[in-house]
RODO-2510 file (C-alpha; in nm, 4 decimals, decimal comma):
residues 270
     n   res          X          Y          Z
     1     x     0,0000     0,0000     0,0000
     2     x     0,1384     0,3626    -0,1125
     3     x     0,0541     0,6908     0,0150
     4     x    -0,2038     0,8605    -0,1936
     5     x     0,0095     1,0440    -0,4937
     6     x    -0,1885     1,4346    -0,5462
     7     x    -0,2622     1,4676    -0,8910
     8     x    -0,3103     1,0987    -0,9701
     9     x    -0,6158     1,1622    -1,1074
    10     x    -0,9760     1,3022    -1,0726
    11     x    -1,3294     1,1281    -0,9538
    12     x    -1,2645     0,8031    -1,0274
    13     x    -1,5647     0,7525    -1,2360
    14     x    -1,8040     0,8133    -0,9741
    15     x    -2,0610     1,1269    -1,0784
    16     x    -2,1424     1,3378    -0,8066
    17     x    -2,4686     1,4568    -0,6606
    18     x    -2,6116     1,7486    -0,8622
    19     x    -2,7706     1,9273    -0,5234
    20     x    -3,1138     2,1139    -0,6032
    21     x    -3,1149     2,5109    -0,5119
    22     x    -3,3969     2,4695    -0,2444
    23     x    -3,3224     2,2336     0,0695
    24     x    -3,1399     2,2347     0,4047
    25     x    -2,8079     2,3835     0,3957
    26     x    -2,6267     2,0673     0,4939
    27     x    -2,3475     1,8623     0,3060
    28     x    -2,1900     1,5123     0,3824
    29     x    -1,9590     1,3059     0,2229
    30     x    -2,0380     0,9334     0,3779
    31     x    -1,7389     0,6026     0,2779
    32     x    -1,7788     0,2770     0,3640
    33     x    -1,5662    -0,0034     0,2444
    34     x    -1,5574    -0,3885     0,3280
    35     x    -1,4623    -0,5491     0,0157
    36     x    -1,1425    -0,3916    -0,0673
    37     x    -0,9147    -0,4239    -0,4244
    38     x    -0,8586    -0,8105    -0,4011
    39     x    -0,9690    -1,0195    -0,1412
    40     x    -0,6945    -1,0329     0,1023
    41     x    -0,7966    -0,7696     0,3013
    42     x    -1,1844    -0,7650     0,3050
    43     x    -1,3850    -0,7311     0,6077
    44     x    -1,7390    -0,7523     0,6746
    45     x    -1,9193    -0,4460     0,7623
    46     x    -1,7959    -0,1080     0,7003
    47     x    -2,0065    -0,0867     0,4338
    48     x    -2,3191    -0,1261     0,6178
    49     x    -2,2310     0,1704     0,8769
    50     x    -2,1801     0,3729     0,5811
    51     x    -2,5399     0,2379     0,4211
    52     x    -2,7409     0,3211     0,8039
    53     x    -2,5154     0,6641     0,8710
    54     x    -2,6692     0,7638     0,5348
    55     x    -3,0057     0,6577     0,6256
    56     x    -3,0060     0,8647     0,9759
    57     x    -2,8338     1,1698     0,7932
    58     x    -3,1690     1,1199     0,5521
    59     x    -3,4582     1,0366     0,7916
    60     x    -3,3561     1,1651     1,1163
    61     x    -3,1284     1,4930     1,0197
    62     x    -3,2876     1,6644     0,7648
    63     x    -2,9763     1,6177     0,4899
    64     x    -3,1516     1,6400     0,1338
    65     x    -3,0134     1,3229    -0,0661
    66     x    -2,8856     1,5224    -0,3245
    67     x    -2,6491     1,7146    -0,0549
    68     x    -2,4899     1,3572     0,0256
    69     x    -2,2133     1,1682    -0,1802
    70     x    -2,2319     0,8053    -0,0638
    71     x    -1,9421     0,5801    -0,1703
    72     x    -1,9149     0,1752    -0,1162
    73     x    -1,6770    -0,0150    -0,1563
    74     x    -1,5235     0,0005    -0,5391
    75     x    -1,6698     0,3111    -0,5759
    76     x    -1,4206     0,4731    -0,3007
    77     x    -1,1148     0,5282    -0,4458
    78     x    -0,8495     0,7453    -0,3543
    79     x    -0,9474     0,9885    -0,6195
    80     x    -1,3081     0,9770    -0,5707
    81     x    -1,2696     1,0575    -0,1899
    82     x    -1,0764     1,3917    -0,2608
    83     x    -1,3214     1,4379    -0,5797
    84     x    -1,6253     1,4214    -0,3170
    85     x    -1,4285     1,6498    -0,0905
    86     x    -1,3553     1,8766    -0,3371
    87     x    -1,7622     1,8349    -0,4447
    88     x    -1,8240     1,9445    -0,0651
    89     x    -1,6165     2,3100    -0,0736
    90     x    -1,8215     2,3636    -0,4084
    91     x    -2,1493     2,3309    -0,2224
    92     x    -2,0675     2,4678     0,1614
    93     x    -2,0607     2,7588     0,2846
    94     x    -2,0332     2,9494     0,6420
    95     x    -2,3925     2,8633     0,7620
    96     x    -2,3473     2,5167     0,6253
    97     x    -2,3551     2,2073     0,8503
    98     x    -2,0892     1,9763     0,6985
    99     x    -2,0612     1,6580     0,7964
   100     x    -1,7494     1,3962     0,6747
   101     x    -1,7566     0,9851     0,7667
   102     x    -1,5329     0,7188     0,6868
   103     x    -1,5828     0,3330     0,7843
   104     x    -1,3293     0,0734     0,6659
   105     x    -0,9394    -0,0079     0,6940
   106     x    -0,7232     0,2313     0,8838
   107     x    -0,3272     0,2661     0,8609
   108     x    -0,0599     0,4231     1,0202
   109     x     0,3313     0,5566     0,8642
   110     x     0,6118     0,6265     0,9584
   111     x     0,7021     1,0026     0,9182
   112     x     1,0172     0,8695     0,7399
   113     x     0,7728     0,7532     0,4731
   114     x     0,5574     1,0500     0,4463
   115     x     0,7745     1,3385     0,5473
   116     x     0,8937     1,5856     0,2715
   117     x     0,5475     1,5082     0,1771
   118     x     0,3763     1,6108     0,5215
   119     x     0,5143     1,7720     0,7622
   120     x     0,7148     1,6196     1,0648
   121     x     0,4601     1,7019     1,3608
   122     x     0,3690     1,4373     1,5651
   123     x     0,5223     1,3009     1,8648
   124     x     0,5232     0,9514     1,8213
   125     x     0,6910     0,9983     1,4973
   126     x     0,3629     0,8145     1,2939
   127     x     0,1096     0,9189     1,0254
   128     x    -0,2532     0,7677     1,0998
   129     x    -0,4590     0,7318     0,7417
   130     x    -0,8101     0,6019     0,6143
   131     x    -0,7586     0,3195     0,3196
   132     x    -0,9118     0,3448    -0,0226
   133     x    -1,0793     0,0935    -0,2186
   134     x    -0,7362     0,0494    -0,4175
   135     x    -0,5345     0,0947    -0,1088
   136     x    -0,4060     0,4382    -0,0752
   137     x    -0,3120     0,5908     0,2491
   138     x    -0,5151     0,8914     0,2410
   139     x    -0,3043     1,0481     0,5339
   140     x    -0,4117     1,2720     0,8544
   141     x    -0,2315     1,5470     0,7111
   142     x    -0,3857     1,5421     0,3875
   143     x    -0,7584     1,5604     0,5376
   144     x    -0,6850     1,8340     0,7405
   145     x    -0,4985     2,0131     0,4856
   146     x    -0,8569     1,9605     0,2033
   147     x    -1,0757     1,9763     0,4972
   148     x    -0,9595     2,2919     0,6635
   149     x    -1,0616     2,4689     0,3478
   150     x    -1,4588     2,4487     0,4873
   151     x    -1,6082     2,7831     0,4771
   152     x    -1,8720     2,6175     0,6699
   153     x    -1,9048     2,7011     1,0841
   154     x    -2,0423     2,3368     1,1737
   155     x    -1,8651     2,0090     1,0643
   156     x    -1,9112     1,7025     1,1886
   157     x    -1,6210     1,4176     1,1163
   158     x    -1,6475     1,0739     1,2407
   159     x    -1,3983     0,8354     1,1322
   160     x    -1,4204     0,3830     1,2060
   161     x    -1,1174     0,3070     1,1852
   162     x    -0,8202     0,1216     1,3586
   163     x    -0,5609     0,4074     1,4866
   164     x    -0,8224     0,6378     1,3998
   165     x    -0,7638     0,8467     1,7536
   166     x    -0,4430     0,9508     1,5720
   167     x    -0,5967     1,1650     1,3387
   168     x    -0,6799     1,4767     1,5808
   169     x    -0,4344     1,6529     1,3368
   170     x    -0,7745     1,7113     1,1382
   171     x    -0,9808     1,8064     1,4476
   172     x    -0,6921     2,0970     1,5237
   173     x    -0,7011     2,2220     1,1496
   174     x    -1,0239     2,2576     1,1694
   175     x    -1,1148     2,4081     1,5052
   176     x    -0,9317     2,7409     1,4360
   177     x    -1,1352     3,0644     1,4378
   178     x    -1,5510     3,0607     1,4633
   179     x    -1,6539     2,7003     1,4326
   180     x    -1,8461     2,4201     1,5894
   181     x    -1,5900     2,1116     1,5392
   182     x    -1,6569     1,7802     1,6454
   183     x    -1,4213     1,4738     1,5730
   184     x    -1,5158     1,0751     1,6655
   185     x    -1,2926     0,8373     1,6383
   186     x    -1,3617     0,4261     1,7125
   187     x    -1,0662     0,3731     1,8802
   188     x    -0,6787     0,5408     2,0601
   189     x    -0,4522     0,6261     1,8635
   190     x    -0,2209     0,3264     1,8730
   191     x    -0,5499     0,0719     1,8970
   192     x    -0,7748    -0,1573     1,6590
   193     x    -1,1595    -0,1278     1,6037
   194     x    -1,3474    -0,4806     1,6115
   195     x    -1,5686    -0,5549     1,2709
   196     x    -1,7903    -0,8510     1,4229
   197     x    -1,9787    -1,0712     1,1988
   198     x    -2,2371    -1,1803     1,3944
   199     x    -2,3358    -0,7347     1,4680
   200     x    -2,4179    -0,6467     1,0929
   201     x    -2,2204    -0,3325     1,1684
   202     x    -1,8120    -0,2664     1,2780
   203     x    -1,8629    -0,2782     1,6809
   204     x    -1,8803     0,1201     1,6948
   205     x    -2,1140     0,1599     1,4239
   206     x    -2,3158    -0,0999     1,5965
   207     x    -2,3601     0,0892     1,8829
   208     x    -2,3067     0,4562     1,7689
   209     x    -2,5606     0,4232     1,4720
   210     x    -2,7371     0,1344     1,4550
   211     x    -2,8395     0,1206     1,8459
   212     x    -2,7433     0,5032     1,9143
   213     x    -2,9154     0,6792     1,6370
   214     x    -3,1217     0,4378     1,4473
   215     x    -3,3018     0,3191     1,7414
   216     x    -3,3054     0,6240     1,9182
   217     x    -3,1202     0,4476     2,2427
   218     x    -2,8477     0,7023     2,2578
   219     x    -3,1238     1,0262     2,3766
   220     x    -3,0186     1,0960     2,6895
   221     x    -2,7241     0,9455     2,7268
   222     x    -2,4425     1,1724     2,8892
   223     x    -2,6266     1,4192     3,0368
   224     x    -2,8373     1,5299     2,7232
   225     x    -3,2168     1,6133     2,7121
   226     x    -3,4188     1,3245     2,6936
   227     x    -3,6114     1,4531     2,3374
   228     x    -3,6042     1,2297     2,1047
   229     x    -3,3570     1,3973     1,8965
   230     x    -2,9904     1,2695     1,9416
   231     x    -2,7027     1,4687     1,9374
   232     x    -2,3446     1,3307     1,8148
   233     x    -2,2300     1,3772     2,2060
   234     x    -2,5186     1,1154     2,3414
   235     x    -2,5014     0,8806     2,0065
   236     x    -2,0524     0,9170     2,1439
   237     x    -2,1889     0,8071     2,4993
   238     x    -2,3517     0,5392     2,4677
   239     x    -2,1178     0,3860     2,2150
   240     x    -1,8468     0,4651     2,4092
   241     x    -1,9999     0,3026     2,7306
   242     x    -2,1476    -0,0290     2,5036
   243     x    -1,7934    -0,0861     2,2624
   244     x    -1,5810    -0,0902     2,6168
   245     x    -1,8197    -0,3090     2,8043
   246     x    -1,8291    -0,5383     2,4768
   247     x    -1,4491    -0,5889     2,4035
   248     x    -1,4276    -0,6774     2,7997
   249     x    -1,6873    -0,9394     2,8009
   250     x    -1,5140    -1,0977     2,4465
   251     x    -1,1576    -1,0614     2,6307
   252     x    -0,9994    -0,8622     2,3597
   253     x    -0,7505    -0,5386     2,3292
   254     x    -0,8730    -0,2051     2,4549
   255     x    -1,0473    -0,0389     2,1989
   256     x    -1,1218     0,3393     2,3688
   257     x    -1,3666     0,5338     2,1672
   258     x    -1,2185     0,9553     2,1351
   259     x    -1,4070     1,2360     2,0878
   260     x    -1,2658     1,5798     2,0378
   261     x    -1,5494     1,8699     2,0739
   262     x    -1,4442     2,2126     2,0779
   263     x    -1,7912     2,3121     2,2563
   264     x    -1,8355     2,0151     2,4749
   265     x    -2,1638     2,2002     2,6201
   266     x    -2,3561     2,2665     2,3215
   267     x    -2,4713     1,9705     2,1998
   268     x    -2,3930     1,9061     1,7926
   269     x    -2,6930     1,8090     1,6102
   270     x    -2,5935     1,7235     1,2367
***
């Protein structure tokens, strides 16, 4: 697997959204990938958090289906991921709500690798990255760098990955000046997420969208108002309090859920 070259190409055959003028003023970019180039590295269901994030963005957030790109599996390449970035700072603006989510392989480099590339700023001397369809490391430093270019004062990023609490880096571009920022994360920064068969989701998206949001278990949870309407802090709670309880009753590795919120008091409703 290389890092992901800029320039390589554009879209990757996939057509984006054409968004109607009237509608909510609220943009998303949902990925979700489980069968991978190949077959050595499939897993199971990425591609189903992706499928029911899109359907609560839809049903219970107001997000017009023309203002979402939705990309499974083949259709999430490299290219097509920065194209439907690049398709996002098109549409935004400042009173946009934004919203970015990524379900599937995660991957960490060595700064030796990816430095003159990116810059040399983390401590631990490693570069976390989401995976592509055609495996390329689509790094930390490259999201924040597209990603900072939001106009948009609300923007909502929620990544299942493993070493996905490694890629603050994006959370810190983007929380400069006036903006509501909010970053997720399925796991630390040196840990693995869990994709169980037997769920129908990855372990987080089990219990952050299927349970959480979906099902409407999440209101309340954390101190919110108990109103029906859940907010990306409850939907964090009770997947954060449901993935550690699960990975200690199946004996396996910490897997710590992260949030970053730079207004931890206001609840963030996409």
């Amino acid at each position: 697997m290389g890092l992901y070259e800029l320039g390589a190409g554009k879209g990757g055959g996939v057509r984006m959204p054409t968004p109607k003028p009237e509608g909510p003023n609220k943009w998303a970019v949902v990925i979700g990938i489980a069968d991978y180039e190949g077959r050595s590295s499939d897993l199971w269901h990425p591609d189903e958090d992706a499928k029911e994030f899109y359907k609560a963005l839809t049903r219970d957030y107001g997000f017009p289906r023309d203002h979402v790109v939705l990309l499974l599996n083949k259709e999430a390449t490299a290219n097509a991921i920065l194209a439907a970035i690049d398709w996002l700072l098109e549409c935004e603006d400042e009173n946009s709500t934004v919203v970015f989510f990524f379900s599937g392989h995660g991957y960490n480099f060595s700064e030796d690798v990816t430095y003159p590339k990116y810059p040399r700023d983390e401590e631990d001397g490693v570069d976390e990255a989401i995976v592509s369809y055609d495996f390329k490391g689509i790094t930390d430093d490259l999201l924040a760098h597209r990603l900072s270019g939001l106009e948009a004062r609300r923007v909502f990023i929620c990544i299942i990955s493993c070493f996905s609490g490694g890629m603050d880096d994006i959370y810190e571009a983007l929380r400069r000046g006036e903006r509501s920022v909010v970053l997720v994360t399925a796991c630390g920064e040196h840990q693995l997420t869990y994709d169980v068969l037997q769920l129908g989701n990855t372990v987080f998206g089990y219990y952050y969208i299927d349970r959480g949001i979906l099902r409407g278990e999440a209101d309340g949870w954390g101190g919110g108002a108990l109103d029906g309407i859940i907010s990306v802090e409850e939907a964090f709670s009770y997947a954060d309090y449901h993935v550690n309880a699960f990975v200690a009753a199946h004996g396996l590795q910490p897997s710590d859920p992260e949030i970053f919120d730079s207004e931890p008091a206001e609840p963030f409703i996409p």
